[in-house]
C-alpha atoms as one frame of an Amber mdcrd trajectory, in Angstrom:
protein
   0.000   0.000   0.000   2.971   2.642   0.606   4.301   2.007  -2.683   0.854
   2.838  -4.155   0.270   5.911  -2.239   4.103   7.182  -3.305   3.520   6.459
  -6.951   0.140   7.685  -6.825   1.520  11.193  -4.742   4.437  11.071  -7.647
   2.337  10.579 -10.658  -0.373  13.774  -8.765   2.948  15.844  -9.134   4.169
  14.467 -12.177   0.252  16.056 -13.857   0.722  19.078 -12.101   3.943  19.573
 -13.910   2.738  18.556 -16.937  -0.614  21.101 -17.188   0.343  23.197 -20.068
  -1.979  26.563 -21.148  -3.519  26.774 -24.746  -0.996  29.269 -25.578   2.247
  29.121 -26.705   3.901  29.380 -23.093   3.494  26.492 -20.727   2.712  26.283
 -16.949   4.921  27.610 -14.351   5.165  25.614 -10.882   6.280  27.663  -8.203
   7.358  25.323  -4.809   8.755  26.147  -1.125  11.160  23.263   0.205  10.841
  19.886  -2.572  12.200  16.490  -2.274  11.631  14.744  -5.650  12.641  11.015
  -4.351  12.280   7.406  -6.056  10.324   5.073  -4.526  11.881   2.028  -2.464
  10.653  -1.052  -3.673  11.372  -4.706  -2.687  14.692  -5.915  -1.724  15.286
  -7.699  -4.818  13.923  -4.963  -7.218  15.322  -2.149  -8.622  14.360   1.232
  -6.707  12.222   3.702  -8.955  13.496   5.921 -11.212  13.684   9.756 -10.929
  13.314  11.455 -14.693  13.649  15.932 -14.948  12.954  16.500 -18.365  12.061
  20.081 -19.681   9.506  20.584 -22.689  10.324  19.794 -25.722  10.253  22.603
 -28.269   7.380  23.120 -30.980   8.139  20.530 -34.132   9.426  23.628 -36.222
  12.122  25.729 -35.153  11.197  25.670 -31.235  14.183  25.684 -28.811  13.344
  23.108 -25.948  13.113  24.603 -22.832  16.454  24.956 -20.425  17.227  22.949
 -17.089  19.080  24.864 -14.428  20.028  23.645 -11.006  20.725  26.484  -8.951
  21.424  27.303  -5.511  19.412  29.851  -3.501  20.818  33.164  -3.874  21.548
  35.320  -0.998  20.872  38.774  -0.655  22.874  39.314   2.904  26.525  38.233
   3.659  25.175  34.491   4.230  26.688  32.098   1.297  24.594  31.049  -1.332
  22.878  26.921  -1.455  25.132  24.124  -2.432  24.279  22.267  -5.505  25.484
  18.568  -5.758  25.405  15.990  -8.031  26.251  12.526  -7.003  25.462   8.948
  -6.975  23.917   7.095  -4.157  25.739   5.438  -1.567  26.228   1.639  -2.023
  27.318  -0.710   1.077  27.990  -3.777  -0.679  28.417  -3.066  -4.777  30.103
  -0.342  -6.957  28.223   3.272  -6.393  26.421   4.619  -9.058  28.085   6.256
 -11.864  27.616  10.602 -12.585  27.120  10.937 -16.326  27.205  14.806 -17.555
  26.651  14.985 -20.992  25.319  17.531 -23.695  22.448  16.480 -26.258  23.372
  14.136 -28.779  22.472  15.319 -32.487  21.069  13.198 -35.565  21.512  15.090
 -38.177  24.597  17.355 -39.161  24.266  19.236 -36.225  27.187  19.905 -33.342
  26.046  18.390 -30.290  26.042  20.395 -27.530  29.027  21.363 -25.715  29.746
  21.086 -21.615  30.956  24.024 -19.866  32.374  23.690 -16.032  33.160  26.988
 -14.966  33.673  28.915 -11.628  31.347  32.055 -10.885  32.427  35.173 -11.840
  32.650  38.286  -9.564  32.317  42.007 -10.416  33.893  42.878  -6.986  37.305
  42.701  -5.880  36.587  39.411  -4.415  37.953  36.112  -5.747  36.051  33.783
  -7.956  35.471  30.232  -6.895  37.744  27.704  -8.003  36.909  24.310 -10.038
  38.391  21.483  -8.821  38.259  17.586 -10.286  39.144  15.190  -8.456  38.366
  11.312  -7.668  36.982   9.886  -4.579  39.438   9.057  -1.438  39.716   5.298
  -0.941  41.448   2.984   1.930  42.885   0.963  -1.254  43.427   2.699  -4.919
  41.589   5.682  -5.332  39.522   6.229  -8.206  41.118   7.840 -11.751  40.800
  10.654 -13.228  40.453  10.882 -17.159  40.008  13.942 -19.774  39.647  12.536
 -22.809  38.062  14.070 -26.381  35.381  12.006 -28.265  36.579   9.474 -30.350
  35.865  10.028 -34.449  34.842   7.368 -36.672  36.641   8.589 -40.217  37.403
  12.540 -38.849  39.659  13.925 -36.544  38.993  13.369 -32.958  38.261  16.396
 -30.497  41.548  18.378 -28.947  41.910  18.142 -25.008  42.471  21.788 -24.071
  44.000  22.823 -20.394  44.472  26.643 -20.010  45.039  28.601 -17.326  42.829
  31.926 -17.075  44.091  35.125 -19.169  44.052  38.634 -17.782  43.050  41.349
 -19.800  45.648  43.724 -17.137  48.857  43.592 -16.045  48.399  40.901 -13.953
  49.884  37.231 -14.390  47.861  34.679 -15.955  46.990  31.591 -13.636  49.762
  28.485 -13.313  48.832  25.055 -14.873  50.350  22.525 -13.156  50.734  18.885
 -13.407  51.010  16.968 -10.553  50.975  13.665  -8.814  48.948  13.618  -5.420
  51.929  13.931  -2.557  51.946  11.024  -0.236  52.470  11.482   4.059  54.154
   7.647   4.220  56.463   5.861   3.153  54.518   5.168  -0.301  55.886   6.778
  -3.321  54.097   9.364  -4.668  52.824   8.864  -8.707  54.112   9.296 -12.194
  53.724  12.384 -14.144  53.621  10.924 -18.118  52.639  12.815 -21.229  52.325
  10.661 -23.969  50.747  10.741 -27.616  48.176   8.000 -28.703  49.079   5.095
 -30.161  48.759   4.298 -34.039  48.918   2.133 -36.587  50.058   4.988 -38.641
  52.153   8.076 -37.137  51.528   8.629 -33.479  50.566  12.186 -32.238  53.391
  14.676 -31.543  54.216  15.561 -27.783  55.454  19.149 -27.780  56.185  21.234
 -24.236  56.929  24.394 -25.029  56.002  28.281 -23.690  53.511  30.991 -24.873
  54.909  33.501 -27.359  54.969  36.688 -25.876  54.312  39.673 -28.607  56.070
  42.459 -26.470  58.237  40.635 -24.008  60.267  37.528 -23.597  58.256  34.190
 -24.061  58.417  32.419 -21.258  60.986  29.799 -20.059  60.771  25.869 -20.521
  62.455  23.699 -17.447  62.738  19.871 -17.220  63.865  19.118 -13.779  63.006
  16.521 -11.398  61.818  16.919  -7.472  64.435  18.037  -5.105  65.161  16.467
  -2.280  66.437  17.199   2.041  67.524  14.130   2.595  70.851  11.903   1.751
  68.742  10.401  -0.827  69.608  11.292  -4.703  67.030  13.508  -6.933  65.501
  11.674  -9.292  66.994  11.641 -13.019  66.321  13.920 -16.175  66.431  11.821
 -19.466  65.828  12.664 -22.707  65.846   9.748 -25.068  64.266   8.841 -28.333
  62.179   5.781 -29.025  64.026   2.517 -30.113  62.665   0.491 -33.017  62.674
  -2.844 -31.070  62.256  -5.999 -32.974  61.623  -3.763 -36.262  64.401  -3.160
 -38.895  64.082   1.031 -38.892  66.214   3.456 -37.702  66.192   5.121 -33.570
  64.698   8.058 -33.326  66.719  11.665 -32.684  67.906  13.788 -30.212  68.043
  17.282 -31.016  69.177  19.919 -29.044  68.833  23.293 -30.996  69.276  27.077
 -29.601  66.372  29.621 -31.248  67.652  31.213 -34.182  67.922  35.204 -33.605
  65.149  37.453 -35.516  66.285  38.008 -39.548  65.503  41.692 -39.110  68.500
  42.429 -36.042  71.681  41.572 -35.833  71.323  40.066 -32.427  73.086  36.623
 -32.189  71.638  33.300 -32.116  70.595  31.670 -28.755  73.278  29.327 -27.091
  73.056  25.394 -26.158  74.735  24.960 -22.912  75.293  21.347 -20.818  76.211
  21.856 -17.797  76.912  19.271 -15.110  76.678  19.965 -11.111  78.805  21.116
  -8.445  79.904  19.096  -5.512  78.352  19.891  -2.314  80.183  22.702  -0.746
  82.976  24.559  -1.182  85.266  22.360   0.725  84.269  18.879  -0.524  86.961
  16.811  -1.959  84.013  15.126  -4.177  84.466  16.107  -7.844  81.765  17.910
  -9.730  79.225  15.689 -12.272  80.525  15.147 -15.159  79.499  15.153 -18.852
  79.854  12.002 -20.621  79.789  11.460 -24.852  78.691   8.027 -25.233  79.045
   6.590 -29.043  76.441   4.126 -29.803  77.352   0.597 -30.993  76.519  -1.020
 -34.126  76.119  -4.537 -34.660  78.793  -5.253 -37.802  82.259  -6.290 -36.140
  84.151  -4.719 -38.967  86.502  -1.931 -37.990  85.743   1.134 -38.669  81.911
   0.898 -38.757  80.943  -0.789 -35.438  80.384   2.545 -34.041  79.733   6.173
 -34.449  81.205   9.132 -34.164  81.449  12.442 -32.154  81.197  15.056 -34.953
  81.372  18.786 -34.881  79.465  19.783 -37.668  79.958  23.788 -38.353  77.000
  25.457 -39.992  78.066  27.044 -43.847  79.186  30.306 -42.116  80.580  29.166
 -39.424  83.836  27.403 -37.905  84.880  24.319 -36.015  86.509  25.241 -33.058
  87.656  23.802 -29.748  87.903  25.971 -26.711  89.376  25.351 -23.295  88.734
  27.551 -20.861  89.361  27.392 -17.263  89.369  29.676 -14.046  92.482  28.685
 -12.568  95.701  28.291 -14.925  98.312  25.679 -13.758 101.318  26.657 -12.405
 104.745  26.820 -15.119 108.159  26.605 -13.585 111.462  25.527 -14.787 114.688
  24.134 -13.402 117.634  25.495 -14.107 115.922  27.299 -16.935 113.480  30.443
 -17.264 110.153  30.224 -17.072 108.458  33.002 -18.613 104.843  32.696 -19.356
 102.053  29.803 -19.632  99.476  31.506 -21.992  96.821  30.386 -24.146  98.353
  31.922 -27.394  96.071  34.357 -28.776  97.725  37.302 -27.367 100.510  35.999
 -25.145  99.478  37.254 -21.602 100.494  35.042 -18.989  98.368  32.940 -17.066
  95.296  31.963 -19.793  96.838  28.475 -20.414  94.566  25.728 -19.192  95.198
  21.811 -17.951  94.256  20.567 -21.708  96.028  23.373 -23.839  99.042  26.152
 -23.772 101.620  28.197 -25.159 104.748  28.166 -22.530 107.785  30.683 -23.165
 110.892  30.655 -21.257 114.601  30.705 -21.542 117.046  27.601 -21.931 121.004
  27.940 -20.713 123.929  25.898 -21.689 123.191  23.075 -19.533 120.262  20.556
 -19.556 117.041  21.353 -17.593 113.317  20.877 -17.213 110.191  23.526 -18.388
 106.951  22.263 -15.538 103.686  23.055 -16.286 101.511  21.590 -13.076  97.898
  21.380 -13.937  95.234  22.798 -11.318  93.136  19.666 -11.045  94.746  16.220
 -11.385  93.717  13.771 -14.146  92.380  10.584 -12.972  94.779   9.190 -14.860
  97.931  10.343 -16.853  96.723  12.199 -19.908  99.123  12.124 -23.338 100.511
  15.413 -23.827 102.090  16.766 -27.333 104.054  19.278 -27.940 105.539  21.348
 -30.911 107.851  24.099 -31.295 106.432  27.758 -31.738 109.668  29.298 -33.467
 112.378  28.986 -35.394 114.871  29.788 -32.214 112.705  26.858 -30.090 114.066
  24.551 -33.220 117.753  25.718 -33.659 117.879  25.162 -29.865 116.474  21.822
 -28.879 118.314  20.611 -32.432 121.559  22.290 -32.943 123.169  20.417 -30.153
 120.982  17.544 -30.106 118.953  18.718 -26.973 117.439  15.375 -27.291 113.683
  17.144 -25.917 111.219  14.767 -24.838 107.964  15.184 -23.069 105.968  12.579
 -20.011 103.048  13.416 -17.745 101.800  12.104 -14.692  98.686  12.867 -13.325
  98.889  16.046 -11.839 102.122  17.538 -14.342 103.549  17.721 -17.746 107.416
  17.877 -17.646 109.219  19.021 -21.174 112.924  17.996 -20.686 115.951  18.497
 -22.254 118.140  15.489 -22.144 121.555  17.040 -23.307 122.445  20.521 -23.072
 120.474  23.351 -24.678 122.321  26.082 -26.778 120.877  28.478 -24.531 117.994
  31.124 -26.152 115.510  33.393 -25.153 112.128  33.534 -26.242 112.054  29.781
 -26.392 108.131  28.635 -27.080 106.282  25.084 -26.796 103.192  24.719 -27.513
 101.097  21.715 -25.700  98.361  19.140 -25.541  96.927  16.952 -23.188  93.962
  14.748 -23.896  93.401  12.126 -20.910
């Protein structure tokens, strides 16, 4: 008998709604506090449904009438109603599922689209923020997807994420991506932008800033999460696909600087690697370093079993080496002058570096050593080359058969003459060492 009293009270209201005038408006129903509720039926049998459908429009060109779910508004400093939409509770099965979705069309027509938006304000006050976000769970928690339609023959919708614009001079909003930060000892998830697959070409991933019409665009970091503890940060690679089990090439790595504007004469931007610095200023730990690595290829044939390192100069421009370094080594001499350790260009002392120099000095009659000691020591004894810089460095070290040779250890390069010099000023070596 309930049942039949709640379907017969629901079908009353259901009429009411429905009485429509002979004109071209319909009814309006205007109700204090309304619970609209299904009814409960047997414990094996599906609960009633609850259906709010607005009037359809005329069979012409009628617009069907709207559906708003609104809060109360308030007219004092109280906040306005809450409006929620959710699934009932289940105790023993999944929860019911929250579908919002615009009208489908049938003929050419765009279906509707879905806006979820924050209200605005016309005050100085802030407006309200939208947040998405899956239910809390003692095991996995529930995911999170935004996802365009899927096309039969066309292109599928775009997945747009933007961060409010300001029409001032104020900053536009941050996006972030982020994993959900975890208080145990769990770790914390992945972060992974990735293109769908394909049978064909898969979709380009491209991070990169706005373009900025008056001002710089704005800067692109990789980085990973920094940590307080003893623990390491966690890696940066960037590495191309492989082909697998299929017979194509890898993909690329490029690394390109923006070229400058063709209407300036400013320079083009630089690509610079950089690895880090030890801990403090008095560790005896040695900074990162940067490592080349050639990859292998599978033919055992000299000479094509690997790559190459190649510096490949543009049309205009030249391939060049430079060492630079804050701290020259130190040059010395026994029995002999040393004059200066420089790095050739313009002969002023102390621009010489652990890899490359120019030395000068002074030899006497008698046999005798030129010492360059390099700032930081190799980790292990690099080959060093030299060659004469003039035509007086050759007479000497020859015309008496000097007998000049050159060895390095790990922390020095020693040029030494093994028979008696004929004695000159203005005597010049140039050096190498490659470890």
């Amino acid at each position: 008998m309930k049942n039949i009293f709640q379907k017969l009270g629901l079908g009353l209201f259901a009429l009411a709604l429905s009485l429509t005038m002979t004109g071209s408006a319909s009814a309006a129903l205007t109700l204090g506090s309304l619970t609209i509720a299904g009814g409960q039926n047997a414990a094996t049998v599906a609960g009633d449904a609850v259906s709010i459908t607005t009037g359809a429009g005329g069979s012409t060109s009628g617009v069907s009438g709207a559906l708003t779910l609104a809060g109360g508004t308030a007219t004092s400093g109280s906040a306005t109603g809450v409006v929620s939409l959710k699934s009932g509770a289940s105790t023993a099965a999944a929860s019911g599922a929250v579908t919002v979705a615009s009208g489908i069309a049938t003929t050419s027509g765009g279906s509707g689209a879905i806006t979820v938006a924050s209200g605005t304000t016309v005050t100085a006050g802030t407006t309200g923020a939208v947040t998405i976000a899956s239910g809390a769970s003692a095991a996995a928690s529930g995911a999170v997807g935004l996802a365009s339609g899927t096309a039969i023959e066309a292109a599928s919708g775009d997945v747009t994420v933007a961060s409010g614009t300001t029409t001032t001079s104020g900053t536009s909003g941050a996006l972030i991506l982020a994993t959900g930060t975890t208080t145990t000892a769990g770790t914390t998830g992945a972060v992974t932008l990735l293109s769908g697959n394909s049978a064909a070409i898969s979709g380009a991933v491209t991070v990169g800033s706005g373009t900025a019409t008056a001002a710089a665009s704005g800067a692109v970091i990789l980085r990973s999460g920094t940590t307080t503890s003893s623990s390491t940060p966690g890696t940066v690679s960037v590495t191309a696909g492989s082909n697998g089990a299929g017979t194509g090439a890898g993909g690329a790595v490029s690394i390109s600087a923006g070229a400058a504007g063709t209407g300036g004469t400013a320079a083009g931007g630089a690509v610079t690697i950089a690895s880090g610095n030890a801990g403090t200023t008095a560790s005896t730990t040695a900074g990162g370093n940067i490592t080349l690595t050639i990859g292998q290829g599978g033919a055992t044939t000299a000479g094509i079993n690997s790559g190459a390192v190649i510096i490949n100069a543009g049309t205009k421009a030249g391939s060049h080496l430079r060492s630079t370094q804050s701290t020259a080594p130190v040059f010395s001499a026994t029995t002999y002058t040393a004059t200066t350790c420089n790095s050739g260009a313009d002969g002023a002392d102390g621009l010489c570096t652990d890899m490359r120099g120019r030395i000068t000095g002074t030899t006497t009659a008698a046999t005798g050593t030129f010492i360059v000691t390099f700032d930081k020591a190799y980790v292990t004894a690099p080959v060093c080359v030299i060659s004469p810089g003039s035509t007086a460095t050759v007479t000497d070290s020859t015309s008496t058969q000097a007998k000049v040779s050159v060895t390095a250890s790990t922390t020095a390069m020693t040029i030494t003459y093994g028979a008696a010099a004929a004695g000159t000023a203005g005597v010049i070596w140039n050096y190498h060492c490659i470890e």
